[in-house]
Backbone bond lengths (Angstrom), bond angles and torsions (degrees), N, CA, C in turn:
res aa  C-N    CA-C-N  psi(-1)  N-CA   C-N-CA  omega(-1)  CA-C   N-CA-C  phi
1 X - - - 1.444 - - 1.522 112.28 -
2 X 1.147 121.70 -21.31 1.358 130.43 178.26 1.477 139.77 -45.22
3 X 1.587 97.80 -28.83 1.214 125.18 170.46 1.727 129.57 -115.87
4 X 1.364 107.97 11.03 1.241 119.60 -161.41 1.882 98.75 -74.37
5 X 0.880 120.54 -31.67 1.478 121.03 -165.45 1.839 115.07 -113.19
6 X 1.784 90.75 5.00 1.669 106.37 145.84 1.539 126.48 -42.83
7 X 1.359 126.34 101.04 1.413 111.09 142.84 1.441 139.14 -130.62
8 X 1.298 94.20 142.88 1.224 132.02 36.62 1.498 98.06 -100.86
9 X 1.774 107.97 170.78 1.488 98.76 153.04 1.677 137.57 -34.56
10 X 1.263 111.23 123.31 1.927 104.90 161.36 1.443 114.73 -46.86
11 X 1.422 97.89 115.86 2.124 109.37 175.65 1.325 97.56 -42.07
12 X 1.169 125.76 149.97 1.683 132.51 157.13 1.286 85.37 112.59
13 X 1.702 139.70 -98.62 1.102 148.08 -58.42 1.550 91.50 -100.80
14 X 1.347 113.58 -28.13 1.832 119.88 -154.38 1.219 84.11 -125.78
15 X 1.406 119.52 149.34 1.303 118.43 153.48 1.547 112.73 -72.43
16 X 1.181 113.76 -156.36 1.728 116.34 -177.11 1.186 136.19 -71.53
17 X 1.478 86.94 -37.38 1.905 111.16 -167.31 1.771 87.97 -89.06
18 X 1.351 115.45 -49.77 1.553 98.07 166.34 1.040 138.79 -47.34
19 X 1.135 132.09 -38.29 1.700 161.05 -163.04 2.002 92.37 -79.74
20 X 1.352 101.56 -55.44 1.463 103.36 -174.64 1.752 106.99 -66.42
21 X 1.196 111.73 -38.88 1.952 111.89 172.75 1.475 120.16 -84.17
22 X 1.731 101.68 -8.11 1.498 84.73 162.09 1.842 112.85 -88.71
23 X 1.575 103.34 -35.47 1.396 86.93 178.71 1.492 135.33 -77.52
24 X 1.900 105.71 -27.52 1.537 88.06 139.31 1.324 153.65 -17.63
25 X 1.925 96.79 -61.01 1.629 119.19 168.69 1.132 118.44 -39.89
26 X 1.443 110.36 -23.16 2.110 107.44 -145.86 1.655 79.58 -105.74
27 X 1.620 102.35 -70.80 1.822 92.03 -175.90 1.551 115.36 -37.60
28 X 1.298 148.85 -65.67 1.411 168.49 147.30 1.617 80.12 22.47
29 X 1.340 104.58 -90.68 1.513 136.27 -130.57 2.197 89.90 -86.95
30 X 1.242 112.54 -15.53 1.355 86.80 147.90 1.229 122.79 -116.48
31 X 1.474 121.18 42.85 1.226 131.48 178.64 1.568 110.76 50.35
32 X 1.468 129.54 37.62 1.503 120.38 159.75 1.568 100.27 -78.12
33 X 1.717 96.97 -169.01 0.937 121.66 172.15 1.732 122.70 -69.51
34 X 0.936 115.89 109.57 1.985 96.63 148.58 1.356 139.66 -3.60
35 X 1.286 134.22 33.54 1.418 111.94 -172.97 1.520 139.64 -18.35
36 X 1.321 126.51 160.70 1.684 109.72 161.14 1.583 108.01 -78.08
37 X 1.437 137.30 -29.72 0.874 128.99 -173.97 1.428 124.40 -60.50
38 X 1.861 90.95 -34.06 1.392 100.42 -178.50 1.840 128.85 -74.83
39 X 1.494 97.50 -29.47 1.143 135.29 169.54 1.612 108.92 -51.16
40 X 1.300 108.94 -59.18 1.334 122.72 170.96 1.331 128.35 -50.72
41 X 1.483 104.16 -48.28 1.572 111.55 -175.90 1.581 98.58 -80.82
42 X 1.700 138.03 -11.07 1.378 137.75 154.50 1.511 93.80 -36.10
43 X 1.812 103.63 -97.33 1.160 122.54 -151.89 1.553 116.59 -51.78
44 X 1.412 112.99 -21.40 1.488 118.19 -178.34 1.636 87.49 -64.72
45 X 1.058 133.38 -48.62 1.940 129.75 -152.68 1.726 101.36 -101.14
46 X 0.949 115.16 -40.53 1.437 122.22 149.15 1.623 162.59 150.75
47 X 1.256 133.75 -144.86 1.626 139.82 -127.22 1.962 92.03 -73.37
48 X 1.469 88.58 156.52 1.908 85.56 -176.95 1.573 104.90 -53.17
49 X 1.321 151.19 -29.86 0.945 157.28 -144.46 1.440 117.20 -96.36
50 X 1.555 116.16 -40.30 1.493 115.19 124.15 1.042 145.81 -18.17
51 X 1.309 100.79 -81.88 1.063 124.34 163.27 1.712 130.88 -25.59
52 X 1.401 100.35 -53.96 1.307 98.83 167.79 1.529 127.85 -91.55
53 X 1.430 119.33 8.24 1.416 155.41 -168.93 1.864 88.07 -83.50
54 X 1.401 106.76 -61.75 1.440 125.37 175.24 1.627 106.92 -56.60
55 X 1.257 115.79 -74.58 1.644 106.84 178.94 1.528 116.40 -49.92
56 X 1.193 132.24 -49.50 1.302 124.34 141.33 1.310 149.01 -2.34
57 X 1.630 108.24 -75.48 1.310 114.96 156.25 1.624 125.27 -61.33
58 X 1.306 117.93 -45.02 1.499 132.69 159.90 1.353 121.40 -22.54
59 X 1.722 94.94 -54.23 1.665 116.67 -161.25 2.033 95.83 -75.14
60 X 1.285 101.28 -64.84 1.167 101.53 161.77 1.750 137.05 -16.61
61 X 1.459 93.14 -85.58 1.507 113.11 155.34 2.001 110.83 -13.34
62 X 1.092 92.82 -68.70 1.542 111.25 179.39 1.201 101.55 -65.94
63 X 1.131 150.08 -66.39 1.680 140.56 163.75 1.281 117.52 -17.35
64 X 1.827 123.66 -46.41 1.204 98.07 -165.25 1.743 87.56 -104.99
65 X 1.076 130.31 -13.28 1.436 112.94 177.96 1.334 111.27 -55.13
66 X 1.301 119.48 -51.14 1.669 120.20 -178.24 1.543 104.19 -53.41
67 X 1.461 132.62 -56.72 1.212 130.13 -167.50 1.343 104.25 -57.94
68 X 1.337 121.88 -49.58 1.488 130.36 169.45 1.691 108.83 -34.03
69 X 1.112 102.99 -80.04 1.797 108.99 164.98 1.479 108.93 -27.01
70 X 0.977 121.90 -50.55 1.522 122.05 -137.46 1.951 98.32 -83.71
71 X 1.499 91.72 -20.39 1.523 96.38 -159.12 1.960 107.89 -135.32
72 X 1.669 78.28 24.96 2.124 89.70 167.08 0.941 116.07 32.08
73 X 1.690 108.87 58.74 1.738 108.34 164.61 1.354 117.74 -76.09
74 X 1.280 136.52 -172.98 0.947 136.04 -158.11 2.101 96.34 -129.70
75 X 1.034 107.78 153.66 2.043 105.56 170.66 1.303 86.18 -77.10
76 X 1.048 118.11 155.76 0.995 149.64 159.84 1.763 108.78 -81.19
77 X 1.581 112.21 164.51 1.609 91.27 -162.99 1.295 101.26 -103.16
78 X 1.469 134.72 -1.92 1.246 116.61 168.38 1.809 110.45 -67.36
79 X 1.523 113.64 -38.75 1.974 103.24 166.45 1.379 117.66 -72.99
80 X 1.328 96.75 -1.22 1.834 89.01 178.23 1.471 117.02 -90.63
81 X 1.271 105.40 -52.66 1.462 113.91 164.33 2.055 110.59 -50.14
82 X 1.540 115.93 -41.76 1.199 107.05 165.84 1.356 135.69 -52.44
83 X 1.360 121.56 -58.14 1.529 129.27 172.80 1.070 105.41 -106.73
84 X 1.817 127.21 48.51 1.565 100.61 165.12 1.219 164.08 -47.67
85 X 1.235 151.77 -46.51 0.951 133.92 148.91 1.662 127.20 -97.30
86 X 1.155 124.77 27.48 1.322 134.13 -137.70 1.483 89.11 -166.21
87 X 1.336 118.71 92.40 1.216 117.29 -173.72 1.893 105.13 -118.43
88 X 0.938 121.72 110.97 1.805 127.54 -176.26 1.604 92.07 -47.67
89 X 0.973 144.98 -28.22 1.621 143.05 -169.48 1.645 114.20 -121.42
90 X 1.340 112.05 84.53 1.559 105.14 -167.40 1.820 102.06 -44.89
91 X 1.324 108.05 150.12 1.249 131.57 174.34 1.806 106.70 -74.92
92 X 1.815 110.05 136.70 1.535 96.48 171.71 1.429 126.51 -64.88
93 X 1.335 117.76 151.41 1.286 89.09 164.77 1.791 124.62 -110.73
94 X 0.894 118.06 176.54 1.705 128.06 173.76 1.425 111.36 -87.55
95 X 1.487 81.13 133.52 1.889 94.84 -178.67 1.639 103.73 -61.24
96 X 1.534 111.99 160.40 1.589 102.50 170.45 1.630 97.57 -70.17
97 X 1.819 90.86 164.26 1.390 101.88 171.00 1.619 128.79 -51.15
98 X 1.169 145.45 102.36 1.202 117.86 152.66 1.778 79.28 134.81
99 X 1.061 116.00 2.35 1.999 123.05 -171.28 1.553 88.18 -101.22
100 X 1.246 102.49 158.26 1.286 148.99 -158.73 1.724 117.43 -88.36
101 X 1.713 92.95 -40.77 1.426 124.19 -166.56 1.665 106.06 -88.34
């Protein structure tokens, strides 16, 4: 996870078809656009059916993170002990008590 929100990605680390669903992942999940590039490096790795297997899971993914947010769960300690303090996705934070925000 350490490098997921690298850019660009570190050469080596992912193969291709990874590299192409993580950056999918990243545009997706802050609600940009699609690129063609990105689009491209999909269909180059693969079939529409995948493909939408991927937007799917993605879309998902993002469903329960927000609900997660929304309702201050806690990691659990097998991801806590994983990415401890050094998390590739800063954590939200909480308004102070008694704030507005």
């Amino acid at each position: 996870m350490a490098h997921l929100l690298d850019d660009p990605l570190p050469e080596g680390l992912y193969a291709p078809d990874e590299a192409a669903i993580i950056r999918f992942s990243r545009l997706s999940t802050k609600m940009e656009p699609i690129d063609n590039r990105t689009w491209a490096d999909l269909t180059a790795h693969f079939d529409t059916r995948a493909i939408m297997e991927i937007v799917f899971i993605v879309g998902m993914d993002q469903v329960i993170s927000r609900m997660h947010a929304a309702l201050r769960t806690d990691l659990d300690g097998v991801t806590s002990d994983e990415i401890g303090d050094t998390c590739a996705v800063p954590m939200p934070q909480l308004a102070p008590e008694g704030s507005m925000s």
